[in-house]
N, C-alpha and C positions, 0 to 999 in steps of 0.2 A: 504493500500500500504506500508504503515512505518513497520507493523506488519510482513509482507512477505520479504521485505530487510530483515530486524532484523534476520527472521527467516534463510533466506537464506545465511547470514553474520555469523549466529553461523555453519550454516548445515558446510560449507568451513572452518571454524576454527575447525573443528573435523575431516576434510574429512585431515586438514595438520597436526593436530596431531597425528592420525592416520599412515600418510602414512610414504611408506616406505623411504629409503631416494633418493636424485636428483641424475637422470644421470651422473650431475658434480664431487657429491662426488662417488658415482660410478665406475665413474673414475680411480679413486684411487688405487682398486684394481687391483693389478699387476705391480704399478710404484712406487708412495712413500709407498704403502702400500703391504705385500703379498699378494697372492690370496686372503687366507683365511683371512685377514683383518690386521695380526702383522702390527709390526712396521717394512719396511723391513732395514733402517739404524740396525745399532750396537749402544753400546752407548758411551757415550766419552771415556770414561777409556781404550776403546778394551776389558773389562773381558765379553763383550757377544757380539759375533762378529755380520756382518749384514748377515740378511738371502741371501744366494746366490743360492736357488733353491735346496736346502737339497740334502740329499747322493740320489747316485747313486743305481737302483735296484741289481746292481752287488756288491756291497760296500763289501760284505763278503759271505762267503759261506755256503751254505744250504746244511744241510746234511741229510741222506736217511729218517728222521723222522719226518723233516721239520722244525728243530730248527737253531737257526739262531748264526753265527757266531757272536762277538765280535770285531766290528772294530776302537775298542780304548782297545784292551785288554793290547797295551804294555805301553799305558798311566798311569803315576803314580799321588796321590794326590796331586793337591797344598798344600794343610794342610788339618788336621784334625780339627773339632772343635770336644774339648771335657767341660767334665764340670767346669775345670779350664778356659777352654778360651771362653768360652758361649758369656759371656758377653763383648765381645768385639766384636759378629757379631748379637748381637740381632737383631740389625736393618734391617738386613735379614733374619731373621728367625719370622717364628710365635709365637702367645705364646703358643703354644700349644706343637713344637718343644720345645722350653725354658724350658716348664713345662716337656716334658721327661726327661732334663738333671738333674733335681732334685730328682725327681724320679726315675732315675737311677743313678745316680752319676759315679758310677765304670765300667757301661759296657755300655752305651748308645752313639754313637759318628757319628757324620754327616763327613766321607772323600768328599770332596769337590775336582774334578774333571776338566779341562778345560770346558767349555761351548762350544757345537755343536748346532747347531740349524739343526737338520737333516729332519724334516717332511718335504713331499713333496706330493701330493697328484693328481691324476690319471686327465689328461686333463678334461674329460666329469666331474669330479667332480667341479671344477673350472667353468666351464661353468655353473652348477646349484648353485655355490655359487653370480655369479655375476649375474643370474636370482632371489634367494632370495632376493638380497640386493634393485634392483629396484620392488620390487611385493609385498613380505610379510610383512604383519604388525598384533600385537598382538590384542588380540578381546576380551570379558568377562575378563577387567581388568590386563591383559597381561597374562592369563591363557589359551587361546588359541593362532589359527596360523589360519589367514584368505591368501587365495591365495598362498597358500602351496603348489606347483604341480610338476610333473614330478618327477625326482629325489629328494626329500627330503630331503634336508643336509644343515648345520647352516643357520638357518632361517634369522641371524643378523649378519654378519659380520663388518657391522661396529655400533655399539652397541651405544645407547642411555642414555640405564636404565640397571639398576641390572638384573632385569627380562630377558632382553633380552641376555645379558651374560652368564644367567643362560641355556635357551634355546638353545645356541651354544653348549652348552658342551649334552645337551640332544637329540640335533638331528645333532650328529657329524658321521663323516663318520665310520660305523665300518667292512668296503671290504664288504658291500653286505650281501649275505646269509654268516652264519660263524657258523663254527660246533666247539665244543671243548672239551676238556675231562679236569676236573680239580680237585684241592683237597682244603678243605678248611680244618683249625686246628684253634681249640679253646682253646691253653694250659692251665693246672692250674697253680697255682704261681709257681711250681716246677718246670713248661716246659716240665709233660708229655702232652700228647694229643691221641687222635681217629682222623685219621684223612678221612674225611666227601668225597665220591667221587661223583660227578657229573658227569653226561653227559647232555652239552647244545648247544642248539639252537638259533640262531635269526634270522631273514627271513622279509625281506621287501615287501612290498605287489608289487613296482614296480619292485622285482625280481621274483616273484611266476606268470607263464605263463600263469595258468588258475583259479586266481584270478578276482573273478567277484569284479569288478571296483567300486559297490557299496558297497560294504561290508569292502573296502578299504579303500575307502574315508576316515573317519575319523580315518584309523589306522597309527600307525608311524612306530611298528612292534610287529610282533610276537616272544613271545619267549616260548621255552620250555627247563622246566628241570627235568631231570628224577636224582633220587637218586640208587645208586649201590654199593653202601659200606658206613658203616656198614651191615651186615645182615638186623638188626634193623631197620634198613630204607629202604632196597634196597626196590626198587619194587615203590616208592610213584613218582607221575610225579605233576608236576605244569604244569599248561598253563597259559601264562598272553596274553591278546592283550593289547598293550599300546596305547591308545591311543590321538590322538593330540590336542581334548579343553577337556580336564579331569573333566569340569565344567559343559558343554553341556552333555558328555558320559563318566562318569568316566570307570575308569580301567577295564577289566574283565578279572575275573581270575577263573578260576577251581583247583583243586586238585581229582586227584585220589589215593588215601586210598587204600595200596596195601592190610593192614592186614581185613577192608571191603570190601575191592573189590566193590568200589561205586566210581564213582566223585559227587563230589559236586560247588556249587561254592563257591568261596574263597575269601569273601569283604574285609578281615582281610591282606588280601598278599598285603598293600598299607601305605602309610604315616607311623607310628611310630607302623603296627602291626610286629610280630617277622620275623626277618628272618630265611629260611629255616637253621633249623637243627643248629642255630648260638648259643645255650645255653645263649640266652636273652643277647646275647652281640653286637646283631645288630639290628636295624629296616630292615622293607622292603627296605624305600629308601634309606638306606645307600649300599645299591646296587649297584655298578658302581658308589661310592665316593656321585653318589646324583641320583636317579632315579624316574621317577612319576611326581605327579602334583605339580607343584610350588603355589597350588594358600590359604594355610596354612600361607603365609611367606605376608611378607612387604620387596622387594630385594631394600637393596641402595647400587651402584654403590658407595664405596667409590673412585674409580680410578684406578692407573698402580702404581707398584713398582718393584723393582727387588729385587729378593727373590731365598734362597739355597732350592731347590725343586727336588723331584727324578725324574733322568731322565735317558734315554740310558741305561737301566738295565738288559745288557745281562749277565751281570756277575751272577747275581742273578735267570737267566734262564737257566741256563747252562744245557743240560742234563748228566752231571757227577755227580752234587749235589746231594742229598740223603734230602727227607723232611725233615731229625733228622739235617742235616747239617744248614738248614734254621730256624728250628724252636727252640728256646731258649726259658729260661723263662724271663717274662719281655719283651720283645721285641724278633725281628727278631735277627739274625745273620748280624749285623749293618755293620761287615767286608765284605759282599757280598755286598754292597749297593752303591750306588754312585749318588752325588748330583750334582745339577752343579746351576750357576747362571741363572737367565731368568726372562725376563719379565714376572708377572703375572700381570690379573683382580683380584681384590678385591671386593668383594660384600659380604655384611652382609643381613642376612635374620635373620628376625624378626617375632615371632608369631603374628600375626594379634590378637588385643583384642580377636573379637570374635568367636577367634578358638582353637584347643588347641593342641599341640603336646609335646612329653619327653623332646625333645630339643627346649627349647626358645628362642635359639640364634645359631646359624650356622655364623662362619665367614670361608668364601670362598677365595683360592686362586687358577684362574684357566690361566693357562700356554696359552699365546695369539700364538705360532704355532700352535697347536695342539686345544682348545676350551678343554682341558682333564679339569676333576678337578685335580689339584696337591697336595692341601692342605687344611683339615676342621678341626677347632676349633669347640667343640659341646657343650653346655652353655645350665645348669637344671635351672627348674624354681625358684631358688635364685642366678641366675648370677654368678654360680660356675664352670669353668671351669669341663667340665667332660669326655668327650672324644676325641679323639686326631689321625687321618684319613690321611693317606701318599698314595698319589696312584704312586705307579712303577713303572714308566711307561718305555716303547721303542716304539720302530718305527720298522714296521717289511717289511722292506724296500724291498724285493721281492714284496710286493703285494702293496706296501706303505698304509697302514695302522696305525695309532698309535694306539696302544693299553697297554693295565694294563698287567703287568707280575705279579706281585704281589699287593692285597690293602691289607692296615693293620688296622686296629681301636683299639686303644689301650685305654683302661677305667682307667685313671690312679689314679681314688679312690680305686676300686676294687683290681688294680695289673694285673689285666689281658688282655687279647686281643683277636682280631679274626685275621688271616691272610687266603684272601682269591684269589683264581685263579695259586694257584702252580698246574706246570705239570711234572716240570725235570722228575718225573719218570715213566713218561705215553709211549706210543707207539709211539704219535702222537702228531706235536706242534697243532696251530690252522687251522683249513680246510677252506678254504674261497674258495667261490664261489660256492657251495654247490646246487645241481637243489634240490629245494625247491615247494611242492603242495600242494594246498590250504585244501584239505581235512586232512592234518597233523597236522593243527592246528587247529583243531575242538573239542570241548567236548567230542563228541565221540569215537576221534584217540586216547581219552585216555588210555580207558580200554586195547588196544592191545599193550601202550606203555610202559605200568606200570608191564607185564607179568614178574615173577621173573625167 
């Protein structure tokens, strides 16, 4: 009888560390807290106001291409920091911003912006963020998502652990099906470049009609990308399904090989193998700032700080800009850029002993409107700072969606960089809401997709 309490007194002490959180805290969201779980005060100073329900879908105006107005265009910087004044705002900055300014001494400078807190995100989103927060809880070590359902969107809102902070920002809202055409560049130290054209996809299985439910089940989304410039590459397609416990089913990916005319599948498109076409200056995960399976890492929640992080970046989307305008050597074209204050999550992720990855140390900072990553420090296996990850972020307030205008990963042993997701000089901004069929993301759809 002693044996059965015992047993039944540990079963209930895992069934509450497990669960998700009370009704009470729950609560929360929507009154002391945003939907999405911020903070919704400002904080003493007023330099980060309080969230009042972010900009309006009409805030500025879309033009025949679908690129999005500027509705702080006539906003000028509070200040600039540069590498004489670094070190009077470290304390808001990374070290990995810090270590740009060294690194570039003469042309490297953070213009710091007023603070908007503009995301706002779509009623029925909201409704599946406040159904997360009482249902879901992590599973195989917080490497999956148990009672994950319907709509699929930040599994944690109000956040525990590293881990689960981390997962907000992996299964954040991205408007659904979402079609895009983009360009990435890999300068050499001189700031030539090739620059790499995409056409991609992502597709939720709760948006694809004729999506058999079980094939579902354990996916988060599909994504594809086909390559189209260079010659050299056009014609090659990736398929990834991503899916939700990476540990249970990891990732699957295919590639079809325009120059064999074959797919294969692709175990390599995951944790630190290369990224497409990135000239060894990216992993897979550093994909959307952090993509894939978390469960390599040991995440601790160091906490919240407020931090100079890019943000409302339409200046940098413009479509008058020219790629040659954006891309320098050394870094971006820093005068396009604009910082503003904001509360971030900090989480440092650690190689687990007995695993192994390029980067042994990732320190995180991820922007609490939005769940985006804003900022990653990426630390080699002798605790060397090595590369240094800005994601661009806007809000693309028609469809209210936050999304990367530009990510940049700057390797600052090397001197060089990758900047990726520029379209100023495409047709089209991003397509959202796109009817999406399940036969499109199949091994097979390959062969017809990869046709040069």
């Amino acid at each position: 009888m002693r044996k059965m309490i015992a047993v039944m007194a540990l079963s209930l002490l895992a069934a509450n560390v497990m669960a998700a959180v009370s009704p009470e805290e729950a609560a929360k969201l929507g009154t002391t807290l945003t939907p999405v779980g911020a903070e919704k005060a400002g904080n003493a100073e007023g330099s980060i106001p309080a969230w009042t329900g972010g900009i309006p879908k009409n805030a500025g105006a879309v033009d025949s291409k679908g690129f999005l107005a500027d509705p702080f265009a006539n906003e000028k910087p509070l200040f600039v920091i540069t590498a004489a004044t670094v070190d009077k705002y470290k304390d808001k900055l990374s070290d990995g911003q810090v270590a740009m300014f060294k690194r570039y001494p003469e042309t490297y400078k953070i213009p710091v912006y007023p603070s908007h807190r503009t995301v706002n995100l779509p009623p029925e989103i909201y409704e599946s963020i406040k159904r997360s927060a009482l249902n879901v809880h992590a599973i195989n070590d917080g490497n999956g998502l148990e009672n994950f359902t319907g709509n699929r969107y930040y599994a944690f809102p109000i956040p525990k652990n590293g881990v689960e902070v981390l997962w907000n920002h992996i299964t954040r809202y991205h408007g659904g099906n979402l079609r895009r055409i983009i360009t990435q560049a890999t300068p050499q130290t001189n700031g030539s470049y090739t620059p790499i054209r995409f056409e991609e996809e992502v597709a939720v299985p709760q948006q694809i009609p004729d999506m058999d439910p079980a094939k579902g089940a354990n996916v988060l989304t599909f994504f594809k990308q086909s390559v189209t410039a260079p010659a050299r590459l056009a014609g090659n397609v990736l398929l990834v399904h991503e899916t939700l416990d990476q540990v249970k089913e990891p990732r699957l990916a295919w590639i079809y090989n325009a120059g064999q005319r074959r797919v294969r599948r692709a175990p390599q498109v995951a944790y630190d193998g290369p990224g497409t076409a990135a000239d060894g200056l990216r992993t897979s995960d550093n994909f959307d700032m952090f993509s894939g399976a978390p469960d390599r890492y040991d995440w601790k929640l160091v906490g919240k700080k407020e931090m100079y992080i890019p943000y409302n970046s339409y200046k940098l989307d413009s479509p008058t800009l020219k790629y040659d305008d954006i891309i320098k050597a050394g870094h971006i074209n820093q005068d396009l850029t604009r910082y503003e204050l904001h509360r971030v999550w900090e989480v440092v992720g650690t190689v687990k002993p007995s695993e192994r990855h390029i980067y042994a140390k990732r320190h995180m900072y991820i922007d609490e409107d939005s769940w985006q990553v804003a900022l990653v420090d990426h630390y080699d296996g002798r605790g060397q700072l090595w590369r240094v990850a800005e994601g661009h972020a806007q809000f693309y307030y028609d469809h209210q969606v936050p999304a990367y205008t530009v990510e940049t990963l700057y390797d600052i042993i090397a001197g060089r960089y990758i900047a990726l997701g520029m379209k100023n000089e495409e047709k089209s901004s991003f397509v959202f809401g796109f009817a999406a069929k399940a036969a499109d993301y199949t091994p097979a759809a390959l062969r017809s997709a990869g046709v040069r």
